[in-house]
C-alpha atoms as one frame of an Amber mdcrd trajectory, in Angstrom:
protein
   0.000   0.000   0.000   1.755   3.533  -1.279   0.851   6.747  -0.235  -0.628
   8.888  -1.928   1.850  11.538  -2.449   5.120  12.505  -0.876   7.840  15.257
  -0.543  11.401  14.017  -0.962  13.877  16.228   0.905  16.969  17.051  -0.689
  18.509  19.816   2.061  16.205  23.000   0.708  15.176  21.338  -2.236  11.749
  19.837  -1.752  11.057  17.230  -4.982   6.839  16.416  -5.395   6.831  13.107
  -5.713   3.749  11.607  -7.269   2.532   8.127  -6.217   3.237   6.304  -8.955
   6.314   7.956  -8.954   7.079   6.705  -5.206   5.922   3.459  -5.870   8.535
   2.999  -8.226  11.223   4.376  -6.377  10.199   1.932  -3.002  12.620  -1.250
  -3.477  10.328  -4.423  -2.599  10.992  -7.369  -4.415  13.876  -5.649  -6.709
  15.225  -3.304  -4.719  18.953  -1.941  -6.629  17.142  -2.092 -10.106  13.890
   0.319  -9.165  15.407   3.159  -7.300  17.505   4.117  -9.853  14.633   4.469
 -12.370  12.743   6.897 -11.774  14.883  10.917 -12.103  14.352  13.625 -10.016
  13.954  17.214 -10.933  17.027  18.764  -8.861  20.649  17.238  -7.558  21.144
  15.804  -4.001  22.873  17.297  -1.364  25.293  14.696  -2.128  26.674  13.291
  -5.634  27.288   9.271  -5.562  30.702  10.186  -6.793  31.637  12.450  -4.133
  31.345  10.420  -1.099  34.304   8.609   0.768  34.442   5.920   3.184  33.169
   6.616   6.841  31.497   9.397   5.516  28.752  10.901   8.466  25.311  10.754
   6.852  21.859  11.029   7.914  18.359  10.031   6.293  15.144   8.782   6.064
  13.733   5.218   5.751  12.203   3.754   2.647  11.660   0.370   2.542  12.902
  -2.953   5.425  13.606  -6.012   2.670  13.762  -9.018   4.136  16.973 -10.876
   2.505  17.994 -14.542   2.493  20.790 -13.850   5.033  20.407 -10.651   6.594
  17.183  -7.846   6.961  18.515  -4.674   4.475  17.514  -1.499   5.040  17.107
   1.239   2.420  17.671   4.694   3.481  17.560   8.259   1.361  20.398   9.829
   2.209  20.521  13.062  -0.668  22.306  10.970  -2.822  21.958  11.367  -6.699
  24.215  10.274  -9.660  24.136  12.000 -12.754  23.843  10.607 -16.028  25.379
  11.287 -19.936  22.135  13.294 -20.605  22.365  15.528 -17.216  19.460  13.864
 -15.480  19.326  13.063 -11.739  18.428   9.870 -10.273  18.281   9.104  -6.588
  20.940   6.502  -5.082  19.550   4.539  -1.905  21.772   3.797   0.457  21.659
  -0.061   1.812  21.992  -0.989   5.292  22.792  -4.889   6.274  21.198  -5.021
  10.057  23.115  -7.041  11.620  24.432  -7.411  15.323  21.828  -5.417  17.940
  20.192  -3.842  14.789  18.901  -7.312  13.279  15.391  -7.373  15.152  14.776
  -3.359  15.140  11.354  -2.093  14.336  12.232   0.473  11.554   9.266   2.401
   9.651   8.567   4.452   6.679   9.771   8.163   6.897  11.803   7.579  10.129
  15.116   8.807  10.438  18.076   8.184  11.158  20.515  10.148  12.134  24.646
   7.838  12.577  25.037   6.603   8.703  28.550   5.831   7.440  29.650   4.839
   3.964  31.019   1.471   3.739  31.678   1.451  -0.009  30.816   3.078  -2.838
  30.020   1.659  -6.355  29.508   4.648  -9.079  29.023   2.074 -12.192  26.265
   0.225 -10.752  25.049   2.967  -8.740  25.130   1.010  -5.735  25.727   2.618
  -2.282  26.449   0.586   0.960  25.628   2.026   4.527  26.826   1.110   7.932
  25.483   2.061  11.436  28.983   2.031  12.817  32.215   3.630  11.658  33.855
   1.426   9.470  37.553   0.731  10.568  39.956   1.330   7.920  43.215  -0.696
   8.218  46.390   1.749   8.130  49.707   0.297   5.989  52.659   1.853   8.211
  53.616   2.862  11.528  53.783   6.335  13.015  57.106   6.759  12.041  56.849
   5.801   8.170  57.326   2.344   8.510  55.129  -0.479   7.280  53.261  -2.671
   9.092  53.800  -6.512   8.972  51.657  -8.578   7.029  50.973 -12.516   8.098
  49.036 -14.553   5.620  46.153 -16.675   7.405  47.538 -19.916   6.064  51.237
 -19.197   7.750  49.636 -18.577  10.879  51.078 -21.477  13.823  49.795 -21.401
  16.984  51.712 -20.033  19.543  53.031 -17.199  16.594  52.860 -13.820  18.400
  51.279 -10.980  16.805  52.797  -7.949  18.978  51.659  -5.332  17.232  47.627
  -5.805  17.162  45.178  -3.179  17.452  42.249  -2.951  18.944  39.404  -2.465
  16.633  36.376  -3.658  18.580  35.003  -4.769  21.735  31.868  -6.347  22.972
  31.011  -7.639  26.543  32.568 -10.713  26.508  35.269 -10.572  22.822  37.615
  -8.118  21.694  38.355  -8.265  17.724  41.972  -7.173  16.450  43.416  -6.098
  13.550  46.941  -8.767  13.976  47.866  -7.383  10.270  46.782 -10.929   8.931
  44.962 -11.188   5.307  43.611 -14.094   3.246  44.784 -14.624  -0.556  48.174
 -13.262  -0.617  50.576 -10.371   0.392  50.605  -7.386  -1.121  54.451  -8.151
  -2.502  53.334 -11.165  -3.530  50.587  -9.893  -5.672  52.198  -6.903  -7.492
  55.154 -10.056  -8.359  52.199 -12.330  -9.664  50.541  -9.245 -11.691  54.201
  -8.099 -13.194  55.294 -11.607 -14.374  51.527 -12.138 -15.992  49.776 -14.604
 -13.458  51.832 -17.560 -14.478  53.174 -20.446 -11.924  56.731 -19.600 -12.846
  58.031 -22.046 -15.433  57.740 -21.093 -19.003  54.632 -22.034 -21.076  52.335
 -23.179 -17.375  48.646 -22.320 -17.169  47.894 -18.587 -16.072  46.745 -19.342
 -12.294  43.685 -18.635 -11.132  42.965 -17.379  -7.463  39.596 -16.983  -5.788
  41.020 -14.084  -3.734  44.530 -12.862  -5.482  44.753  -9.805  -3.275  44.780
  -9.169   0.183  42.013  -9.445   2.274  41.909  -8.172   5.789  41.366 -10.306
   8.417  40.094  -9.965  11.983  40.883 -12.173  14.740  38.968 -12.875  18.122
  40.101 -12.609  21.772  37.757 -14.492  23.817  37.593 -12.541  27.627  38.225
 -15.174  29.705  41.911 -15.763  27.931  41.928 -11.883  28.922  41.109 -12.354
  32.379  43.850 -15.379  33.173  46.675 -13.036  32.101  45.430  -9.804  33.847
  43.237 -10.661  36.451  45.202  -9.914  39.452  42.281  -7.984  41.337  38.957
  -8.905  41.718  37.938  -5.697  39.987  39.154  -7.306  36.490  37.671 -10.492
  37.477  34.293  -8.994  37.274  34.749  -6.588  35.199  33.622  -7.123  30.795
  35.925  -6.887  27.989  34.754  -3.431  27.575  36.142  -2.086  31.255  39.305
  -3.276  29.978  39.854  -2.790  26.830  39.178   0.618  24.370  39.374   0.797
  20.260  42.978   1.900  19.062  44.338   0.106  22.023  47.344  -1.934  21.299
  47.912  -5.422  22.299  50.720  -8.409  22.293  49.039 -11.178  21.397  49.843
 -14.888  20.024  47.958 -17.161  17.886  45.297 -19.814  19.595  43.494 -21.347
  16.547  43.504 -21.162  12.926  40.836 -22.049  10.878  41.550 -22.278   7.061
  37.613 -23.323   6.071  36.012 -20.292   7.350  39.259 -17.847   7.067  39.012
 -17.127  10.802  41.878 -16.947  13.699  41.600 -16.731  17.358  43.819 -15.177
  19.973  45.472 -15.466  23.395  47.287 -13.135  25.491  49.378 -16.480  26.490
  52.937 -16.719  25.633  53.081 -20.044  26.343  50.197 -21.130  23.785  51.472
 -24.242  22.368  49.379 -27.020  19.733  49.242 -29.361  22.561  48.042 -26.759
  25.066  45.285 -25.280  22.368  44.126 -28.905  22.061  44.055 -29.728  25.826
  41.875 -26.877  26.256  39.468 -28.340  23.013  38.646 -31.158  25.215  38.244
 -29.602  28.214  35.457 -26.992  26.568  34.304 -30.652  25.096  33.814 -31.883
  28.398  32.079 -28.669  29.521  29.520 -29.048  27.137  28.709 -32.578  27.731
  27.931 -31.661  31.618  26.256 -28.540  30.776  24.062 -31.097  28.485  23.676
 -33.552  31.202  22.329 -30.892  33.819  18.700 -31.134  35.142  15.689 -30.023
  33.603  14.351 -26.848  35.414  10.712 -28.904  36.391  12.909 -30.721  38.523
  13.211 -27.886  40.916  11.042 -27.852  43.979  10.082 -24.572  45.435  11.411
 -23.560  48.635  14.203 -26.254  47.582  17.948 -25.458  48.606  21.074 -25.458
  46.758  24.180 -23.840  46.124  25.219 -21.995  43.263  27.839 -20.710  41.607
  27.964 -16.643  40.528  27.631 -16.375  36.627  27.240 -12.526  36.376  26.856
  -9.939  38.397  24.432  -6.852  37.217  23.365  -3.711  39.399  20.620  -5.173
  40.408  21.287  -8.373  41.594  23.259 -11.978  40.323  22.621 -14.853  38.174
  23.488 -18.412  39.866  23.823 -21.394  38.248  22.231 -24.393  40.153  22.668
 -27.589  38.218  19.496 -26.887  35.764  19.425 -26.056  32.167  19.376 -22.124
  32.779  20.198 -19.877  35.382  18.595 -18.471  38.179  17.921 -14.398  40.050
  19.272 -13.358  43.181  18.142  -9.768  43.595  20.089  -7.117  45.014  18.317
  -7.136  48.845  18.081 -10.507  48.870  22.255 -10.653  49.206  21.687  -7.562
  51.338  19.808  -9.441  53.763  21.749 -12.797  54.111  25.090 -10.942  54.142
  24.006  -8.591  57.032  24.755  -5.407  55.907  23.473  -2.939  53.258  25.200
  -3.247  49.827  25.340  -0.849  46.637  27.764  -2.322  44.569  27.650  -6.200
  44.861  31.124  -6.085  42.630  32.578  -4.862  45.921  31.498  -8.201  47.637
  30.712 -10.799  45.338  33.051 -12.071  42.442  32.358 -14.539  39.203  32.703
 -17.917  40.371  32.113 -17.146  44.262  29.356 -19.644  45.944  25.435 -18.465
  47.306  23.703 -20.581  48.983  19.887 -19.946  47.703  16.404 -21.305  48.139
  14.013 -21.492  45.187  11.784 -18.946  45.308   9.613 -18.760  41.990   9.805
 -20.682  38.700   7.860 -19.419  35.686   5.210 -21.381  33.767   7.516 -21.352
  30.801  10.498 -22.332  32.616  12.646 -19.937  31.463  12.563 -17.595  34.966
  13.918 -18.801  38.338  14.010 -16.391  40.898  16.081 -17.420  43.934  16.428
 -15.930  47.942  19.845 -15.766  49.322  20.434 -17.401  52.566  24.085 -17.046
  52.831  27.232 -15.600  51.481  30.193 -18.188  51.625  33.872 -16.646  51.548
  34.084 -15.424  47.871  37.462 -16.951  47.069  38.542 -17.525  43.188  41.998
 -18.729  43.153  42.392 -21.591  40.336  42.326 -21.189  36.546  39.953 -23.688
  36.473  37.271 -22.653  38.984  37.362 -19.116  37.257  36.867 -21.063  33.694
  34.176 -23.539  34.720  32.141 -20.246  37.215  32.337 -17.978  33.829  30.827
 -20.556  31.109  28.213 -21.953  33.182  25.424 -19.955  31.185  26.795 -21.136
  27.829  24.308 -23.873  27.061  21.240 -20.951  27.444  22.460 -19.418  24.693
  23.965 -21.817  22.420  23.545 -21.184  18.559  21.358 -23.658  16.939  21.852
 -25.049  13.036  18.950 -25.493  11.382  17.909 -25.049   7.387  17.138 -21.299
   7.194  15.196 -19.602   4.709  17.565 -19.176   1.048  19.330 -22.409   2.176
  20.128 -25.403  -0.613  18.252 -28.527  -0.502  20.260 -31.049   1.679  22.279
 -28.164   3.610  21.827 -25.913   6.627  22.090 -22.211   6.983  23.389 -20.739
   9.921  20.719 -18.565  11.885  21.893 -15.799  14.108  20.503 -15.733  17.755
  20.907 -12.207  19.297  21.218 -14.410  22.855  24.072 -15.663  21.726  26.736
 -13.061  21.485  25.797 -12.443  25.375  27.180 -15.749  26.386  30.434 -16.646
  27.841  31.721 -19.686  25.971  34.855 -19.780  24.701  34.538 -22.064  21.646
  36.667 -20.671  18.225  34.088 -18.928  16.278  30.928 -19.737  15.244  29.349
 -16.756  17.013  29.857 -12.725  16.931  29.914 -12.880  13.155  27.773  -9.897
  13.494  30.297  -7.903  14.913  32.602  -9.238  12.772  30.545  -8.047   9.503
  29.858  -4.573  10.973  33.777  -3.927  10.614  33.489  -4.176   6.753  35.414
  -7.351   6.163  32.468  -9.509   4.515  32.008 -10.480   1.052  30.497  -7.117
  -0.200  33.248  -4.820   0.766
């Protein structure tokens, strides 16, 4: 259903649009070949050709298109490209909502203000948006130097990386820019273009390269490798990845995992990462996840039952405790007031990720997916071992997990991966598979 008419704001140009017009310019089921039909009587505040990368802009919605992988958003942003005979058209810009964007409730005609060009395509006419600055990769050092450059299939484990930068950080990751790229270097390329793209030997077939040149790469730092290096206080211990880390921050770090088939790499702040160490902690996560399966079902909680738990978070307004059942449960803030004996504004101060509660079941929803617990006493919050701090900050991973399951623009016989927005907020520590979100928002998908 169109509207009837509609005024099309180009800064203090005002273009009548009629509705035939406007249902022509709306992308639904085509949306890059119909915005470009229809011209416009005056030039955009912006020209297509004009625009550079992280460029601030600000529009208006036009149309939500649902995509096989990801939701796209179309947004007027003044853009116009000219053509050979002098007429305008409008350029849409295109927005992949990913991340904490993917389930917003967008409408027509609302606006929005943080836009940044993520690449720009005059032939086509095809502009890409982002909601986030897009981080742009820099090719020397402060003092004229250039950086190194690792290709992903050199990577070992245990290489260090000293000279990664921070480029973002969520609650429980922090993604770096280790100056590794997939295809090949950049010396390596300008030698393949200059001898003609042959293997070497005189007369052997021109080779052919899915990705010939470089490709940025970002690899992930899980925050509980963070914590075992730096958590010497209890203030890092329960603190995220974000109190401890800031973009543009750099960081020594050393290869934990490489993974060829989906041209990932994850880091450790360990120096003593070795193969054997990498795969000892594989089958510990392994084993993890086979008692986090085995746990209890939550309708085998009794009310007014008593357990104790183990700390899994702590928020300002109470803690999550794990009790043996599938999720976790709700201690709220006077609750631990009450059992410890004393008033308390910032549980950080006395509680710690991985300390014990002893609680009583309180309430469990009719859905099961609520349990709120009482305190009835604070033991001695002590977290000394590696391994108590490992198993008291993944014991909410099985909540969350990431299902596989055949997703809508998936082949017959395969399965598409389907994001859950849960997911990012749990605290496993398995080598990718989740975050990809963040991952795409830095520009380093298939489209940039």
């Amino acid at each position: 259903m169109f509207l009837a008419a509609a005024t099309v704001n180009y800064g203090d140009a005002f273009v009548y649009q009629s509705a035939r017009t406007l249902s022509m310019r709306i992308p639904y089921e085509t949306p890059w070949r119909r915005h470009t039909k229809v011209p416009v009587a005056r030039p955009g505040v912006h020209a297509l050709s004009s625009l550079r990368v992280n460029q601030h802009l600000s529009g208006s919605v036009i149309s939500l298109y649902e995509g096989t992988g990801h939701r796209k958003l179309f947004v007027d942003v003044g853009v116009t490209r000219t053509d050979a005979r002098g007429r305008h058209f409008p350029v849409f810009g295109m927005v992949r909502l990913q991340g904490p964007y993917q389930n917003k409730t967008y409408t027509y005609g609302q606006q929005v203000q943080d836009l940044y060009v993520r690449a720009v395509f005059p032939e086509p006419a095809r502009l890409f948006l982002s909601l986030t600055p897009v981080y742009k990769r820099p090719v020397s050092d402060g003092a004229g130097e250039p950086l190194p450059v690792h290709r992903l299939q050199d990577l070992k484990v245990g290489m260090p990386l000293l000279n990664a930068t921070v480029v973002s950080v969520t609650d429980n990751y922090c993604f770096l820019d280790a100056g590794v790229v997939r295809g090949q270097t950049e010396a390596e390329h300008v030698k393949m273009m200059h001898d003609g793209g042959k293997g070497g030997e005189k007369g052997t077939p021109r080779r052919r390269l899915r990705h010939p040149k470089p490709r940025p790469l970002i690899g992930r730092l899980y925050r509980g490798d963070l914590l075992e290096q730096y958590a010497l206080t209890d203030k890092f211990r329960t603190a995220t990845t974000k109190a401890i880390l800031t973009p543009g921050m750099s960081l020594p770090v050393y290869v934990k995992g490489v993974h060829l088939d989906s041209w990932q790499y994850s880091l450790t702040v360990d120096p003593g990462m070795t193969e054997e160490k990498a795969a000892a902690l594989k089958e510990e996560r392994k084993a993890q996840l086979k008692a986090q399966a085995s746990k209890q079902p939550v309708d085998a909680l009794l009310i007014g039952e008593s357990r104790k738990g183990v700390i899994t978070k702590i928020l300002p307004g109470g803690v999550k405790v794990g009790i043996g059942v599938k999720i976790t449960g709700f201690v709220p803030l006077d609750s631990v007031s009450e059992a410890y004996g004393e008033e308390i504004k910032d549980l950080s101060r006395v509680l710690v990720v991985g300390g014990r509660l002893q609680v009583e079941v309180d309430e469990v929803s009719d859905d099961g997916e609520r349990i709120d617990l009482r305190c009835l006493e604070v033991f001695p919050q002590v977290v000394s071992t590696k391994k108590t701090v490992g198993k008291a900050g993944k014991a909410e991973q099985a909540s969350g997990r990431r299902k596989e399951s055949v997703g809508k623009g998936a082949k017959k016989g395969e399965q598409k991966r389907i994001s859950n927005p849960s997911y990012d907020d749990d605290n496993d520590d398995d080598d990718y598979g989740d975050d990809e979100d963040d991952y795409d928002r830095l520009g380093y998908d298939d489209e940039w």
